[in-house]
mmCIF file as gemmi writes it, N, C-alpha and C atoms, coordinates in Angstrom:
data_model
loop_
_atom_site.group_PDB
_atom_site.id
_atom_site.type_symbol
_atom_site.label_atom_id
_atom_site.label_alt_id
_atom_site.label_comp_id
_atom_site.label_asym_id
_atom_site.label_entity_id
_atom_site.label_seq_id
_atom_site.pdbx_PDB_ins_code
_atom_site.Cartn_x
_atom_site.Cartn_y
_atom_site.Cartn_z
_atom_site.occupancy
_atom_site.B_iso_or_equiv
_atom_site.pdbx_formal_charge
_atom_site.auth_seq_id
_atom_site.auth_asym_id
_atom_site.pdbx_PDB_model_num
ATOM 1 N N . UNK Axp A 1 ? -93.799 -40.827 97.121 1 0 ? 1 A 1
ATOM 2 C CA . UNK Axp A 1 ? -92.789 -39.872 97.53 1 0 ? 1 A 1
ATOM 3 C C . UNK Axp A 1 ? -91.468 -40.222 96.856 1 0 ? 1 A 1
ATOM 4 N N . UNK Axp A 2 ? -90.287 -39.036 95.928 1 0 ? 2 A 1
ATOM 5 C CA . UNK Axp A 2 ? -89.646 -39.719 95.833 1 0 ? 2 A 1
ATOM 6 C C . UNK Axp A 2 ? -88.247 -39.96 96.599 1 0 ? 2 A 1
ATOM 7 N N . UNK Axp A 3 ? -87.34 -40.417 96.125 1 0 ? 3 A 1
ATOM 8 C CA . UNK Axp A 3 ? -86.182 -41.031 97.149 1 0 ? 3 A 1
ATOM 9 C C . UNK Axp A 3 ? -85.454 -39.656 96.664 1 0 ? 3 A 1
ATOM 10 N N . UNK Axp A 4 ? -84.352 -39.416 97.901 1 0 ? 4 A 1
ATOM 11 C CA . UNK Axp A 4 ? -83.386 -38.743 98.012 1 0 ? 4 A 1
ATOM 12 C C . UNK Axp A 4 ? -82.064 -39.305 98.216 1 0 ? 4 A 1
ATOM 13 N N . UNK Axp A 5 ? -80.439 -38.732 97.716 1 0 ? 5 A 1
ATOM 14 C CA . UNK Axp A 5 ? -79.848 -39.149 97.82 1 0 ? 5 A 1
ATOM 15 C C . UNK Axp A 5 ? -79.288 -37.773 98.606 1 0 ? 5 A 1
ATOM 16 N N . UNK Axp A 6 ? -77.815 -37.752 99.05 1 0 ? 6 A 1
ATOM 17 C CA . UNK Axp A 6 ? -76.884 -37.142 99.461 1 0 ? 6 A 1
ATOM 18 C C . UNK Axp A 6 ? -75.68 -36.778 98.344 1 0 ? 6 A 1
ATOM 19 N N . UNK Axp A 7 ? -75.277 -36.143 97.965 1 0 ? 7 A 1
ATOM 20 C CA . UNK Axp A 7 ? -73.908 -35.858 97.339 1 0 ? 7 A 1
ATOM 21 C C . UNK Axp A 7 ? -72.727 -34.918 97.986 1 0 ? 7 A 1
ATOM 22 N N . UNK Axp A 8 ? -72.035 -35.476 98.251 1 0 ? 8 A 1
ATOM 23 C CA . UNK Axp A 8 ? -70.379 -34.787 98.731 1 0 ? 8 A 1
ATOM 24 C C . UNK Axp A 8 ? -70.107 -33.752 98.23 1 0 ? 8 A 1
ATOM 25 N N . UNK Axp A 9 ? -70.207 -32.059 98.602 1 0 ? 9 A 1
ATOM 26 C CA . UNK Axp A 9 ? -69.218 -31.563 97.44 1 0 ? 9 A 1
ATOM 27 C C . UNK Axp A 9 ? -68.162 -30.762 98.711 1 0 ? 9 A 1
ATOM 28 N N . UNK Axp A 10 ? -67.108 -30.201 98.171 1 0 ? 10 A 1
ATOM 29 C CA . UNK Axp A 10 ? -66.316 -29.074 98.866 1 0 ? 10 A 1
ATOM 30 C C . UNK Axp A 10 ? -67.425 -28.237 99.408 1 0 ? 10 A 1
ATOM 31 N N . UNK Axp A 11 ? -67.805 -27.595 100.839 1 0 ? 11 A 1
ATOM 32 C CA . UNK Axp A 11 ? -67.604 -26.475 101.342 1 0 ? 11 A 1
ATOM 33 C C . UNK Axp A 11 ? -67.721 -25.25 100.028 1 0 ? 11 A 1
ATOM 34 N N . UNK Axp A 12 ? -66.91 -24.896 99.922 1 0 ? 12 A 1
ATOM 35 C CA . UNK Axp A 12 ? -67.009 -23.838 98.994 1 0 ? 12 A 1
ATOM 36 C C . UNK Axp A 12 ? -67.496 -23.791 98.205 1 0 ? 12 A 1
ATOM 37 N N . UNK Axp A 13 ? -67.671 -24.907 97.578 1 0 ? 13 A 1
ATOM 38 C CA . UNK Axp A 13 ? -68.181 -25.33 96.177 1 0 ? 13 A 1
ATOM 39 C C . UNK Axp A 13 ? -69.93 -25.19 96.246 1 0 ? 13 A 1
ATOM 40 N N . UNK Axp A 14 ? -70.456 -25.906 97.463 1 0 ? 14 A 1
ATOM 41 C CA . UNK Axp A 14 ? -71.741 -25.936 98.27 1 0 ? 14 A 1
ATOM 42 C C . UNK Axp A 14 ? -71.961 -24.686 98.541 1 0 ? 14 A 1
ATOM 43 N N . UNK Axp A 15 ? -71.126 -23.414 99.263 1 0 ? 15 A 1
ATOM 44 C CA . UNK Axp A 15 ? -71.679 -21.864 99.468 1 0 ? 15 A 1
ATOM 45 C C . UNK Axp A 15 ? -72.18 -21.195 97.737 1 0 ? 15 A 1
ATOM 46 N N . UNK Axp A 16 ? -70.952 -21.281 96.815 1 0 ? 16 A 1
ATOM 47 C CA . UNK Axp A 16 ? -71.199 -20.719 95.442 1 0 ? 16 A 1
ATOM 48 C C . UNK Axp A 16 ? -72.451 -21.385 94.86 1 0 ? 16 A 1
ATOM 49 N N . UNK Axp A 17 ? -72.918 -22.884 95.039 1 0 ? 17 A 1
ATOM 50 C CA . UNK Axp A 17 ? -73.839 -23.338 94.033 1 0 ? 17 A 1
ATOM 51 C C . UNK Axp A 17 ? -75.469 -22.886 94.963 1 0 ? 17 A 1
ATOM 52 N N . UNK Axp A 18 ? -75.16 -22.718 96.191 1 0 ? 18 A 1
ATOM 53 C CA . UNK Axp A 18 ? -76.382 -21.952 97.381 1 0 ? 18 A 1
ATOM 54 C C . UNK Axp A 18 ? -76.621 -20.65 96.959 1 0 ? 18 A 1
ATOM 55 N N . UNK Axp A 19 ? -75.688 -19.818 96.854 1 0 ? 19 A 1
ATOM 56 C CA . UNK Axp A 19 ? -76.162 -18.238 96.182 1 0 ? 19 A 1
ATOM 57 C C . UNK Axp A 19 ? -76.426 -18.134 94.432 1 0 ? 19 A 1
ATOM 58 N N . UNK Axp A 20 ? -76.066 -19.262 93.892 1 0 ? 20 A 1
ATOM 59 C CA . UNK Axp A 20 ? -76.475 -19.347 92.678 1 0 ? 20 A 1
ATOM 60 C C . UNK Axp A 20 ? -78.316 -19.999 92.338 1 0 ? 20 A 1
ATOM 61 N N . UNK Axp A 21 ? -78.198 -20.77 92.988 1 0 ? 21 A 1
ATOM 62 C CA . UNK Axp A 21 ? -79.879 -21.65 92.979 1 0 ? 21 A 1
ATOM 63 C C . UNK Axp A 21 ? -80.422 -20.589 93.596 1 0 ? 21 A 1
ATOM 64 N N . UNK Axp A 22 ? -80.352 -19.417 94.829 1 0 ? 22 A 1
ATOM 65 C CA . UNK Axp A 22 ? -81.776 -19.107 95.453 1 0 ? 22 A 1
ATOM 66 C C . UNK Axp A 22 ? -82.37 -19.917 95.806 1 0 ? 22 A 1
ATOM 67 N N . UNK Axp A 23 ? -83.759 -19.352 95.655 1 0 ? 23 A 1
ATOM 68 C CA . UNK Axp A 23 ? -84.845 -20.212 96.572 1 0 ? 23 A 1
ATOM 69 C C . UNK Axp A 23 ? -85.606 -21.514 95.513 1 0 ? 23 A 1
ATOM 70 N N . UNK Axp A 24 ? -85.065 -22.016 94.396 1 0 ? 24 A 1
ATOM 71 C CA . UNK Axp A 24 ? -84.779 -23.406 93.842 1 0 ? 24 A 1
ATOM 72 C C . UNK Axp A 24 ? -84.518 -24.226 94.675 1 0 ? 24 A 1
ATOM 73 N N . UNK Axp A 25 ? -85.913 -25.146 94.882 1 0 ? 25 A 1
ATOM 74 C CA . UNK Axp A 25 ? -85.187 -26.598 95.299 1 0 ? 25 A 1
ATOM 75 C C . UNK Axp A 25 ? -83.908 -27.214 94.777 1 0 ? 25 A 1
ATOM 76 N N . UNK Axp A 26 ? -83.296 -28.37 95.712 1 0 ? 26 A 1
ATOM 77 C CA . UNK Axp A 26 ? -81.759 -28.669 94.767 1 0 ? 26 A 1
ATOM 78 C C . UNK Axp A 26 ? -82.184 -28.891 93.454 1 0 ? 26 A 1
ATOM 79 N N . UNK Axp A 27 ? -83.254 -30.03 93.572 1 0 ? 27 A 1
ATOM 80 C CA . UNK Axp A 27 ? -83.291 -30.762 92.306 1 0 ? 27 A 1
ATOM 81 C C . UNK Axp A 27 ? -83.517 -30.16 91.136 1 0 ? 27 A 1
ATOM 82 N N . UNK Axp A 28 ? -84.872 -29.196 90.899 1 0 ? 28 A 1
ATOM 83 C CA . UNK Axp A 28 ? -84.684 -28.214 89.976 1 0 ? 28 A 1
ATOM 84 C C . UNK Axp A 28 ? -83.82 -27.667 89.551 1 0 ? 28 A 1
ATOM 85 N N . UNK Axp A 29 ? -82.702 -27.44 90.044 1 0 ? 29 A 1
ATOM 86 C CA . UNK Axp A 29 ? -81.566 -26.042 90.137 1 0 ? 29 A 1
ATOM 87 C C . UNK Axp A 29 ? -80.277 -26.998 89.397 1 0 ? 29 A 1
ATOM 88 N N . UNK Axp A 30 ? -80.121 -27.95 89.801 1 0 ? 30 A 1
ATOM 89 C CA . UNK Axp A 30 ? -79.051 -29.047 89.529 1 0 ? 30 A 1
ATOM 90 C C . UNK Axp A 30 ? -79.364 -29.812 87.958 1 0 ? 30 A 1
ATOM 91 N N . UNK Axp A 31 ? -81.23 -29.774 87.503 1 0 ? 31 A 1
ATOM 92 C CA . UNK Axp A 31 ? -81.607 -30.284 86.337 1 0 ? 31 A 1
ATOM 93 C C . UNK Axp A 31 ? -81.341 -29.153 85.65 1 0 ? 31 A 1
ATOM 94 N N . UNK Axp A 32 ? -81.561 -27.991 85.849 1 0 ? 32 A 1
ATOM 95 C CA . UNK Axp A 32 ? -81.525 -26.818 85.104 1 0 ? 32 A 1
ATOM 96 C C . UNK Axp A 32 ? -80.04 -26.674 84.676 1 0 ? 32 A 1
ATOM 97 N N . UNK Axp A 33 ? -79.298 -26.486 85.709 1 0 ? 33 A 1
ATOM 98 C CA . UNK Axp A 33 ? -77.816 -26.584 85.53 1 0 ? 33 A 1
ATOM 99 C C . UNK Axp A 33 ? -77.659 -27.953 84.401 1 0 ? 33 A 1
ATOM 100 N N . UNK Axp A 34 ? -77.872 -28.704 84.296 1 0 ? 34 A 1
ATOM 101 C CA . UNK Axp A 34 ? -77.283 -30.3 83.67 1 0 ? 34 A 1
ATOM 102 C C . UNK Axp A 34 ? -77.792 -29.675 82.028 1 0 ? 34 A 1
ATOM 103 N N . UNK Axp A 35 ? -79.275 -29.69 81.705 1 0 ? 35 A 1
ATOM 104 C CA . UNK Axp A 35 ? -79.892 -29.324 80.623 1 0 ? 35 A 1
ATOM 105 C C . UNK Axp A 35 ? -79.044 -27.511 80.108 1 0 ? 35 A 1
ATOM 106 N N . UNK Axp A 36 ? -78.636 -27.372 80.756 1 0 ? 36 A 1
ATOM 107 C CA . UNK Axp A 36 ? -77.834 -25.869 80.169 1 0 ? 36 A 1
ATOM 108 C C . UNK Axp A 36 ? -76.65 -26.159 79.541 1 0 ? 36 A 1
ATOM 109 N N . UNK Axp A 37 ? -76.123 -27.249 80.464 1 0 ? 37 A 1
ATOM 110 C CA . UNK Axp A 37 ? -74.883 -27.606 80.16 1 0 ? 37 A 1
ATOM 111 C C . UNK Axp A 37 ? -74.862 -28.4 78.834 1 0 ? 37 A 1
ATOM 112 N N . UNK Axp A 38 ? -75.947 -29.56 78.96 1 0 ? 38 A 1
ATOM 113 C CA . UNK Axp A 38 ? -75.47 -30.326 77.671 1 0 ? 38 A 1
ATOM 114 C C . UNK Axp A 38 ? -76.305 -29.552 75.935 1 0 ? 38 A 1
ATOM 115 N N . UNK Axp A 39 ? -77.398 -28.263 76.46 1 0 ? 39 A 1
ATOM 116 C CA . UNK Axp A 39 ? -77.483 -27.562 74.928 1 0 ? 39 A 1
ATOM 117 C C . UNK Axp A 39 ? -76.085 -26.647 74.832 1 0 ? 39 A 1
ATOM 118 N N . UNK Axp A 40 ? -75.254 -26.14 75.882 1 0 ? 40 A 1
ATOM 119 C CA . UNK Axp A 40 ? -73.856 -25.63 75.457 1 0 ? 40 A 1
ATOM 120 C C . UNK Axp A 40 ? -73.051 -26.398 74.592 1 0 ? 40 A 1
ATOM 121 N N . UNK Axp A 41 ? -73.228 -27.578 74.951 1 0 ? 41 A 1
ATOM 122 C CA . UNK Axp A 41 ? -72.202 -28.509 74.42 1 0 ? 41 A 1
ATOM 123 C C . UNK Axp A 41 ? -73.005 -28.836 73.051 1 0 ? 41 A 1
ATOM 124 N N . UNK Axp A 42 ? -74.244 -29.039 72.687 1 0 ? 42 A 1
ATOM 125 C CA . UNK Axp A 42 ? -74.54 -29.292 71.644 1 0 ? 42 A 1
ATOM 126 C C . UNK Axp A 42 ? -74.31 -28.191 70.617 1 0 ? 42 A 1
ATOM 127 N N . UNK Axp A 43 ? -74.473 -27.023 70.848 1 0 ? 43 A 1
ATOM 128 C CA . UNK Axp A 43 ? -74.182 -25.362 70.35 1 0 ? 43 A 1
ATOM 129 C C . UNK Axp A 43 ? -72.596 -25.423 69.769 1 0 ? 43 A 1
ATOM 130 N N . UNK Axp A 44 ? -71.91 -25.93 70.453 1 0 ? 44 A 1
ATOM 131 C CA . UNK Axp A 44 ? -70.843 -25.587 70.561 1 0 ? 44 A 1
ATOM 132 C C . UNK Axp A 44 ? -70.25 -26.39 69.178 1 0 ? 44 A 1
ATOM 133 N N . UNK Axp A 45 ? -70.712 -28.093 69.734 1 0 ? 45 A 1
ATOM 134 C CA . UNK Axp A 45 ? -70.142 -29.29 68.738 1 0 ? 45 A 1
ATOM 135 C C . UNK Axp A 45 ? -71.03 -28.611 67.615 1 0 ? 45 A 1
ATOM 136 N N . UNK Axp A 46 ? -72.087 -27.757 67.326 1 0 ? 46 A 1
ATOM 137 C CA . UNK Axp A 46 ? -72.645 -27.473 65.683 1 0 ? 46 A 1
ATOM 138 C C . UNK Axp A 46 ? -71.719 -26.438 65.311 1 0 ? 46 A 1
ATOM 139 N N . UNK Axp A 47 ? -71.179 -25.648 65.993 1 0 ? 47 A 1
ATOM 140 C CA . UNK Axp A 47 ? -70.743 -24.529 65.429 1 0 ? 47 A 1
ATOM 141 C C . UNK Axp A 47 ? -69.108 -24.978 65.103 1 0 ? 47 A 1
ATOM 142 N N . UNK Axp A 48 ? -68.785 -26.238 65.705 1 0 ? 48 A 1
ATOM 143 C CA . UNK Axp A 48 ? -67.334 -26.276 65.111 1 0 ? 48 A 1
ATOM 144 C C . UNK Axp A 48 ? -67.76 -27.356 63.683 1 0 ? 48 A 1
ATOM 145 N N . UNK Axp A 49 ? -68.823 -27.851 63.846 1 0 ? 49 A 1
ATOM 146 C CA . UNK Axp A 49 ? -68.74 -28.611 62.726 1 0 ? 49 A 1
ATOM 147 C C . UNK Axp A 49 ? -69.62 -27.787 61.769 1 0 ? 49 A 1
ATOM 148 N N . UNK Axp A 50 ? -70.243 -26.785 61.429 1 0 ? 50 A 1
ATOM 149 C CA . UNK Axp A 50 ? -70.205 -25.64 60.759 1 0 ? 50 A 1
ATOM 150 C C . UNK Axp A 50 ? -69.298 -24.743 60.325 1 0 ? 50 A 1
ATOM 151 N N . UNK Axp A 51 ? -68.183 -24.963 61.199 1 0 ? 51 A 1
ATOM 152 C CA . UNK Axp A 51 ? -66.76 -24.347 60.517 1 0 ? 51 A 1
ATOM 153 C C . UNK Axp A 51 ? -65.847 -25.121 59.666 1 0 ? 51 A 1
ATOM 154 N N . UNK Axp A 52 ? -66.373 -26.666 60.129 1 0 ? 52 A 1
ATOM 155 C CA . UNK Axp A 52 ? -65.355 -27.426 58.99 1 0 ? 52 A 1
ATOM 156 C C . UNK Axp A 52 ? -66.217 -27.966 57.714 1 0 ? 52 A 1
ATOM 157 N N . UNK Axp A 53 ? -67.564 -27.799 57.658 1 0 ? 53 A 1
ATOM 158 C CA . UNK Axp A 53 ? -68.131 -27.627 56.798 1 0 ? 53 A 1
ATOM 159 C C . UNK Axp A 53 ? -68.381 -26.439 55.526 1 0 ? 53 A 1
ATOM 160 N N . UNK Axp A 54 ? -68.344 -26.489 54.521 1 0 ? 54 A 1
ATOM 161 C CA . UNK Axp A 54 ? -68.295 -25.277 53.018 1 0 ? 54 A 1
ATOM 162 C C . UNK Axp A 54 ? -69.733 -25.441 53.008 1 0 ? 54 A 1
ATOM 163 N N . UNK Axp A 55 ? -70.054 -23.707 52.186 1 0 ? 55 A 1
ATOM 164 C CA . UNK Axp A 55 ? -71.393 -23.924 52.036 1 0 ? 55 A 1
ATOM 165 C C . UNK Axp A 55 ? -72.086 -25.006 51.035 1 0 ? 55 A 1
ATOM 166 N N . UNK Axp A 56 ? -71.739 -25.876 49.954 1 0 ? 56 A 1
ATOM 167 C CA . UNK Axp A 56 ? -71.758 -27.011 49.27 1 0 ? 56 A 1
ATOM 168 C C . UNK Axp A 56 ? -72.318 -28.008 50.116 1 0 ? 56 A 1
ATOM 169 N N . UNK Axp A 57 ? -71.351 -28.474 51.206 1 0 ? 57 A 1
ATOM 170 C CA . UNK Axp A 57 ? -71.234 -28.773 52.082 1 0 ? 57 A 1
ATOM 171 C C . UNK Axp A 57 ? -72.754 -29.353 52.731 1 0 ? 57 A 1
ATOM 172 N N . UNK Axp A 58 ? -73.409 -28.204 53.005 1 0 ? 58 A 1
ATOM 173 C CA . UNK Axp A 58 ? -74.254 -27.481 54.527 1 0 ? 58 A 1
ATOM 174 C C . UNK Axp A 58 ? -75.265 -27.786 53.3 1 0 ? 58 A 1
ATOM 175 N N . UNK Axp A 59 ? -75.318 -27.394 51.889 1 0 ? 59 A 1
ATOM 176 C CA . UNK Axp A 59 ? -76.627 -26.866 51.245 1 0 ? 59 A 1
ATOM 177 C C . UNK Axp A 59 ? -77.139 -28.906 51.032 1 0 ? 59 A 1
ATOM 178 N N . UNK Axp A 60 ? -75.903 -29.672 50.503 1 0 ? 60 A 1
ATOM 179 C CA . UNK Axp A 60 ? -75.994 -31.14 50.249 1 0 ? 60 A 1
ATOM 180 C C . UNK Axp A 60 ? -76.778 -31.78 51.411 1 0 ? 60 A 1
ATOM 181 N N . UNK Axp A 61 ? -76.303 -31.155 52.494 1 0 ? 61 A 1
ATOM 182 C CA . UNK Axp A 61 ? -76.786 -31.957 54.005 1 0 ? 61 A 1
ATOM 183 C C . UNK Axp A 61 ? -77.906 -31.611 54.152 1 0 ? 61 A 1
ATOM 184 N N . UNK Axp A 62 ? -78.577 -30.17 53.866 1 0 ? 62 A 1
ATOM 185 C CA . UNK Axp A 62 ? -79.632 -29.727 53.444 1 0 ? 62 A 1
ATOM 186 C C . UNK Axp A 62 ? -80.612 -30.531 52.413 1 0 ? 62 A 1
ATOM 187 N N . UNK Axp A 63 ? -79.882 -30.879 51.685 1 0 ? 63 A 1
ATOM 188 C CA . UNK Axp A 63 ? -80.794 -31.241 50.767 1 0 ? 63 A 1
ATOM 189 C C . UNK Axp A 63 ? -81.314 -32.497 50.74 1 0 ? 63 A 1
ATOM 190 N N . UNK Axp A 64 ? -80.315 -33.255 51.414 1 0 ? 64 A 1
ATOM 191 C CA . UNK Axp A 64 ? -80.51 -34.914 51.697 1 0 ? 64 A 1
ATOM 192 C C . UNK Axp A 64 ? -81.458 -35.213 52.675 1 0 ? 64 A 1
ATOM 193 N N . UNK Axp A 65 ? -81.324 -34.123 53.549 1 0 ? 65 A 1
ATOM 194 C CA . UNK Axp A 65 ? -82.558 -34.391 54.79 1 0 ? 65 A 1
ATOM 195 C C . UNK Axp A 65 ? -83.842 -34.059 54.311 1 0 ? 65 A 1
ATOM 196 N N . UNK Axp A 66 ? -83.979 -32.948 53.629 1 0 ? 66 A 1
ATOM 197 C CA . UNK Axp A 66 ? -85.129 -32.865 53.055 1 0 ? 66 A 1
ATOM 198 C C . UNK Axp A 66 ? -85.576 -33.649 52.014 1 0 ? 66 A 1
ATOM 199 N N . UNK Axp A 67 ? -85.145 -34.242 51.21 1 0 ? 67 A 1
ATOM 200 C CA . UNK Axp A 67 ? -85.314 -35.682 50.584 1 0 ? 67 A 1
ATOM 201 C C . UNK Axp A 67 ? -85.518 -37.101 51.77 1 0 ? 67 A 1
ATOM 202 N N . UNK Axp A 68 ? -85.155 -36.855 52.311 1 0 ? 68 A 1
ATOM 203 C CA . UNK Axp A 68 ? -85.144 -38.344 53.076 1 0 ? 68 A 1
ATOM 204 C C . UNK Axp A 68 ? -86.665 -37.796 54.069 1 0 ? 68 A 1
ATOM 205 N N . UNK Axp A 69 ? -86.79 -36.77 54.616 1 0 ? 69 A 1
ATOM 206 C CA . UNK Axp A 69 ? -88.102 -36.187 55.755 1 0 ? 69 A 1
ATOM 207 C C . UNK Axp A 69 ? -89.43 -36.521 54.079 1 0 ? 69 A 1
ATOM 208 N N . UNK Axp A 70 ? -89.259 -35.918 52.95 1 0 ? 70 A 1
ATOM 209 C CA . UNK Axp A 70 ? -90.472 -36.308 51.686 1 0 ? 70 A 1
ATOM 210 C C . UNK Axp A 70 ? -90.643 -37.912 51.495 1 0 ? 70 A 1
ATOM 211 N N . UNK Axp A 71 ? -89.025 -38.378 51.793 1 0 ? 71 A 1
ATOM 212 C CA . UNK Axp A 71 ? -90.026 -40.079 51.288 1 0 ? 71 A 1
ATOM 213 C C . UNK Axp A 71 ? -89.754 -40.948 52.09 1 0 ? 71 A 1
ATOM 214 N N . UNK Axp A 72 ? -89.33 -40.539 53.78 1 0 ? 72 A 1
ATOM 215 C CA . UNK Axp A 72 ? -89.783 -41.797 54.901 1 0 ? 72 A 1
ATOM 216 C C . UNK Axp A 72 ? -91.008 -41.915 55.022 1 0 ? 72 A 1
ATOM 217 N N . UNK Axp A 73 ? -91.005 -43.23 55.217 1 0 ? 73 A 1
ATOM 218 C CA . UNK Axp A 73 ? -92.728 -43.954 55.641 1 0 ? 73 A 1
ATOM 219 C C . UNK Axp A 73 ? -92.183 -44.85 56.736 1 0 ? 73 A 1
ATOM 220 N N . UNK Axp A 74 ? -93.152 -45.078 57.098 1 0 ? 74 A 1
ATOM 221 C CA . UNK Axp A 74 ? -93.396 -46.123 58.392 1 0 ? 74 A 1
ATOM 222 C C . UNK Axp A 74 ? -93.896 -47.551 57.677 1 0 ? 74 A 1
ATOM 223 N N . UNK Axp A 75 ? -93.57 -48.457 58.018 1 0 ? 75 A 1
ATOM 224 C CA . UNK Axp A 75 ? -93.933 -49.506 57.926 1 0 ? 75 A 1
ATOM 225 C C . UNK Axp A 75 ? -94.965 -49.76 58.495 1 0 ? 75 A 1
């Protein structure tokens, strides 16, 4: 079985995140929330570093990975 904890939040904060989950257990609803959050943030950090990148840039980074994915080996 596993363990449960308790977390503190505001009242209010607890009514909005209750009509948002539905009938989601917490835990589901709170992983779902976490995993949304950190591909936003990954989306986000590519697209600003796609803006400070030129296409030169993007095609080199391109090209190095695909050179390096043809001649890694494993030991």
């Amino acid at each position: 079985m596993s363990k449960y904890a308790t977390i503190s939040v505001p009242v209010e904060i607890k009514t909005r995140l209750e009509k948002a989950k539905g009938d989601k257990a917490w835990g589901e609803f709170l992983l779902e929330m976490y995993t949304e959050g950190q591909r936003l943030k990954g989306k986000k950090a590519f697209e600003e570093l796609r803006q400070l990148l030129s296409k030169e840039d993007l095609e080199a980074i391109r090209e190095s990975s695909k050179e390096f994915r043809e001649n890694f080996k494993l030991r």
